[in-house]
MARZAVEX-720620 format. One record per residue (C-alpha): x, y, z; residue number from 1. Coordinates in pm, 1 decimal. Each point is the difference from the previous one (the first is absolute). Example, Ala and Ser with C-alpha at 12.3 -4.5 7.8 and 13.67 -1.06 7.14 Angstrom:
X 1230.0&Y -450.0&Z 780.0&resi 1
X 137.0&Y 344.0&Z -66.0&resi 2
This chain:
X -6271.7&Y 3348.0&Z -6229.7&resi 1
X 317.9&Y 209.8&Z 19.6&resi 2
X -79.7&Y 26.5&Z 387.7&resi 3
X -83.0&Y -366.0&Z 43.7&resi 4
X 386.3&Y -86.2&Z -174.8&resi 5
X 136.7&Y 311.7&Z 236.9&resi 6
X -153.7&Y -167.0&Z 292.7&resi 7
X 86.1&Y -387.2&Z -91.5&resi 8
X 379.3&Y 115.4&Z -91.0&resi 9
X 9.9&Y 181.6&Z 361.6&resi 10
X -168.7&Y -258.7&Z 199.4&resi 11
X 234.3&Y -280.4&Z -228.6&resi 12
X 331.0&Y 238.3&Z 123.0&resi 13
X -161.6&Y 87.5&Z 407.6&resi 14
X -37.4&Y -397.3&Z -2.0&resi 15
X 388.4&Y -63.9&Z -132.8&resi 16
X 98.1&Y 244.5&Z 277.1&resi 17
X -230.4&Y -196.0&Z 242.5&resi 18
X 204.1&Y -317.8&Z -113.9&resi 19
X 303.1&Y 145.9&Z 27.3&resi 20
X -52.6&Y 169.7&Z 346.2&resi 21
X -73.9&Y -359.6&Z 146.5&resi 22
X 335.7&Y -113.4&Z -132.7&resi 23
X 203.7&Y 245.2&Z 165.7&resi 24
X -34.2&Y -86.4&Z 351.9&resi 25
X 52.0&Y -381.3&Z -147.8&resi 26
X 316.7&Y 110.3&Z -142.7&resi 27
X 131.2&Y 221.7&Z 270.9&resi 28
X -83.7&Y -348.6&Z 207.6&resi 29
X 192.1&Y -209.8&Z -204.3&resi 30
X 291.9&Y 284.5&Z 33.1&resi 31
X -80.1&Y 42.6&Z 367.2&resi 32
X 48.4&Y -412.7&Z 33.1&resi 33
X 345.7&Y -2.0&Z -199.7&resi 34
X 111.9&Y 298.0&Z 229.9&resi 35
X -117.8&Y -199.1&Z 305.8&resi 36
X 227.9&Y -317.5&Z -109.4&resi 37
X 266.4&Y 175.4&Z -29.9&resi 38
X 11.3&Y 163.9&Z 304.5&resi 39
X -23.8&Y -365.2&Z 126.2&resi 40
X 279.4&Y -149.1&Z -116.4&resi 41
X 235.8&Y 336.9&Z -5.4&resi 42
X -103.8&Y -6.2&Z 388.9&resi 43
X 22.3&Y -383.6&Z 8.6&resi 44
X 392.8&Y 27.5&Z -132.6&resi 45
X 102.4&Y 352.7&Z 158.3&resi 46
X -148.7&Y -141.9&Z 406.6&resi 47
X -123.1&Y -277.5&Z 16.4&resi 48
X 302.3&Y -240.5&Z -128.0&resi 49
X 241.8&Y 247.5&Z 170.6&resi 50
X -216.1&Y -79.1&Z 334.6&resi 51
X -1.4&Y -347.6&Z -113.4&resi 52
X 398.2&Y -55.2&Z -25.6&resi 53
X 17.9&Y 180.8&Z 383.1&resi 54
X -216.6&Y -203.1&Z 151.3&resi 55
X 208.7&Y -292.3&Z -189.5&resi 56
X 281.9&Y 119.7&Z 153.5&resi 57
X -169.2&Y 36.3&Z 330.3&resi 58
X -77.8&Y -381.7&Z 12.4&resi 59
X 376.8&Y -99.3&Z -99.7&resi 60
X 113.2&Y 282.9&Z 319.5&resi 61
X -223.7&Y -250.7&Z 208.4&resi 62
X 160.9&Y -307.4&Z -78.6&resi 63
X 346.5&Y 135.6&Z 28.9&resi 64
X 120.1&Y 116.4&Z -353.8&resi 65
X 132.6&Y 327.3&Z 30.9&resi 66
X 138.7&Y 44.3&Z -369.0&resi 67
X -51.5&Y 354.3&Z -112.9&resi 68
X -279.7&Y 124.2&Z -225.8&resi 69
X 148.1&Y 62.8&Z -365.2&resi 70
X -94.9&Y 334.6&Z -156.4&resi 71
X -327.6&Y -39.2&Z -318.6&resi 72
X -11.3&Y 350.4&Z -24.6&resi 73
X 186.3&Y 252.4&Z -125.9&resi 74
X -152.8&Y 336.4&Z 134.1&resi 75
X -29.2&Y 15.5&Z 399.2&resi 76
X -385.4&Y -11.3&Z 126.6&resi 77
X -142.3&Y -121.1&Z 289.0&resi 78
X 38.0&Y -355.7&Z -61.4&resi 79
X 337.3&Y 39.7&Z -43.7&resi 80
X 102.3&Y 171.5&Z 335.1&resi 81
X -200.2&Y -274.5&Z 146.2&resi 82
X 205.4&Y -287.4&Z -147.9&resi 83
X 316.5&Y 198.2&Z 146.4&resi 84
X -190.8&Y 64.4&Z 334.1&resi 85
X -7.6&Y -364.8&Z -26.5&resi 86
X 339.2&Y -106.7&Z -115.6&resi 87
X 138.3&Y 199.4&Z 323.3&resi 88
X -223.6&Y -162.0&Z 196.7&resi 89
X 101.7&Y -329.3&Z -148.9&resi 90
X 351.5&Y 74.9&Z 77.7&resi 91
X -59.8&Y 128.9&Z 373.7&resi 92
X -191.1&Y -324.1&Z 41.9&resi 93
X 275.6&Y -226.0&Z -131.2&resi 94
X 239.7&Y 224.5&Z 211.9&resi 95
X -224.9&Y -72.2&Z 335.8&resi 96
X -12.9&Y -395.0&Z -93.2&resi 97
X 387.1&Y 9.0&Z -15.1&resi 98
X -35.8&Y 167.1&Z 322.8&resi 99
X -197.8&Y -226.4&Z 196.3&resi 100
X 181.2&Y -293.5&Z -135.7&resi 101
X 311.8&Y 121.0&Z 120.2&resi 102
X -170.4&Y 49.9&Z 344.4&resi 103
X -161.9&Y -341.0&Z 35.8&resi 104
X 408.6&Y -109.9&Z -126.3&resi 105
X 120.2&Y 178.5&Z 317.5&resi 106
X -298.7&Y -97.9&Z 221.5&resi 107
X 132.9&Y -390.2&Z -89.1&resi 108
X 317.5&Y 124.0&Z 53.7&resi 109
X -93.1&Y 137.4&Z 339.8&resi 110
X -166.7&Y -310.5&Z 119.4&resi 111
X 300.5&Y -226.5&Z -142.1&resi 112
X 242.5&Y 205.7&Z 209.1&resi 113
X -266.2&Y -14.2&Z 308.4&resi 114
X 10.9&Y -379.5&Z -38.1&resi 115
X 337.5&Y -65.9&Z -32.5&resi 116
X 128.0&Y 225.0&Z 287.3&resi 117
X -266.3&Y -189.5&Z 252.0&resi 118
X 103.1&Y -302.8&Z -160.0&resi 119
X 367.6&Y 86.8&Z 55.5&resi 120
X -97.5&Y 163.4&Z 314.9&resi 121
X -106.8&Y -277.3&Z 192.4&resi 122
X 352.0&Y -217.7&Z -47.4&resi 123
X 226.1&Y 274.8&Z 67.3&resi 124
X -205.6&Y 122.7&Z 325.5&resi 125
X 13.6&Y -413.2&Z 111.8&resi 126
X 406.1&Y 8.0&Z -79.3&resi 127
X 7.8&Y 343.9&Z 169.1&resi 128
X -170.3&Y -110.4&Z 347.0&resi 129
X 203.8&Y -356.6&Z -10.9&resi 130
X 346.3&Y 222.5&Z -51.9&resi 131
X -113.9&Y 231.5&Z 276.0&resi 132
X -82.7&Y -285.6&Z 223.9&resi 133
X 282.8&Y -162.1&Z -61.8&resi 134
X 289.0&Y 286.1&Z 42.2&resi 135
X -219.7&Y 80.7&Z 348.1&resi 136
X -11.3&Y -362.8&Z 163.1&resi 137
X 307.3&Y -119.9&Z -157.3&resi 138
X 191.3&Y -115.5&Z 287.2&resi 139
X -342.7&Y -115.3&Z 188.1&resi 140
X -81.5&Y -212.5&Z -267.6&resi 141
X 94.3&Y -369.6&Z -40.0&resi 142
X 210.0&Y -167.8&Z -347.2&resi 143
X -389.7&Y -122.3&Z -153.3&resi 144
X -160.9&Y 312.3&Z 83.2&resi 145
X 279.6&Y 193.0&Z -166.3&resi 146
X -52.2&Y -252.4&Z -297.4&resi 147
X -375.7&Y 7.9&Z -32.4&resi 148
X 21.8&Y 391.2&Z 37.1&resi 149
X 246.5&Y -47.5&Z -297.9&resi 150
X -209.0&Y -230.4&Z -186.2&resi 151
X -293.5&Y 221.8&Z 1.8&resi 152
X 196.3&Y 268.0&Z -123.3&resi 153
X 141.9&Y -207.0&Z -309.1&resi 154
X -404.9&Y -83.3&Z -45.1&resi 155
X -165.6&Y 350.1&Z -19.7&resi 156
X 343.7&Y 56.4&Z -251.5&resi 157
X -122.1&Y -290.9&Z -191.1&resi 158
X -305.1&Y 161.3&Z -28.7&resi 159
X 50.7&Y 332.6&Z -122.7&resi 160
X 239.0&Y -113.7&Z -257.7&resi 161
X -330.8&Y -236.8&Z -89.3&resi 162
X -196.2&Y 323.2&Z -18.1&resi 163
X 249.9&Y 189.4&Z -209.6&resi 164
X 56.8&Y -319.5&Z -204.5&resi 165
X -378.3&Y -35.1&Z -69.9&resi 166
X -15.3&Y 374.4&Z -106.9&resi 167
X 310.4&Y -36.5&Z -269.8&resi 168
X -195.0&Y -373.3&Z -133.3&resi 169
X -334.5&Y 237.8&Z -20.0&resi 170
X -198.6&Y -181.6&Z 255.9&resi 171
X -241.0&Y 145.0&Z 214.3&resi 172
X 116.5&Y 122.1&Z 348.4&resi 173
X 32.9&Y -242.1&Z 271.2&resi 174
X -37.7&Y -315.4&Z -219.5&resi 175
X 353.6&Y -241.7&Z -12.6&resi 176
X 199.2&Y 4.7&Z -273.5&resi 177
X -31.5&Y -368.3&Z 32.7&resi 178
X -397.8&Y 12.7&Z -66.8&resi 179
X 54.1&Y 245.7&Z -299.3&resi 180
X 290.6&Y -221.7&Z -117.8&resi 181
């Protein structure tokens, strides 16, 4: 009888231990679950919302807002020498727009000046030729030639004060001030 009690009391304890040894790897699962979420959101804030605000920043570079990146953290990893990687390139890019505006600027420039001197040009080489012609032929040439040559000089005049006229009023090049008017 003292054997049978030994026997039940053992089996009664190697049956507890049984019990128990099932709910160990449930527990270290449960532990192993809380561990695993979080890792998740300790990697969700320390990457992925860091990767999240560059590529934020990224779409406002595309559209043309260059304003700097603002400092979250207060230790230097690699998130932050990206967001000053990216706050000099922001800057080089806003210094290269400023550049090619002030090239197309001169480019219009250039083509302004290109149009007014042919404008201009034409006039002055018509007075030019009519001067020429008439200090060469003067004493060939009869009273209403003399005139005519005269009048056609007081026309191309006319006409390049028109040009510079329509250039000081802002209209375009080779239009009368009387049409802009």
């Amino acid at each position: 009888a003292v054997a049978e009690i030994l026997v039940a009391r053992e089996r009664r304890i190697a049956e507890n231990m049984l019990r128990i040894s099932q709910r160990i790897p449930l527990a270290f699962l449960g532990v192993l679950l809380l561990l695993i979420a979080y890792l998740v959101v300790f990697i969700t804030q320390q990457m992925l919302a860091p990767l999240n605000r560059m590529m934020n920043t990224a779409g406002r570079v595309a559209i043309g807002d260059f304003t700097p990146i603002t400092p979250v953290r207060k230790y230097h990893d690699e998130f932050s020498h990206l967001a000053v990687a990216m706050n000099h390139m922001m800057i080089q890019l806003a210094h290269r727009q400023e550049l090619l505006v002030q090239a197309h600027k001169l480019k219009a420039v250039g083509t302004l000046t290109a149009g007014v001197a042919h404008e201009l040009n034409n006039p002055i080489n018509n007075i030019m030729l009519t001067v020429h012609m008439l200090l060469e032929d003067y004493a060939t040439l009869s009273e209403a030639e003399r005139l005519e040559m005269l009048q056609d000089a007081a026309n191309e005049t006319g006409r390049a004060r028109d040009i510079i006229a329509n250039l000081l009023d802002g209209c375009p090049v080779g239009t009368l001030v009387e049409v802009c008017i």
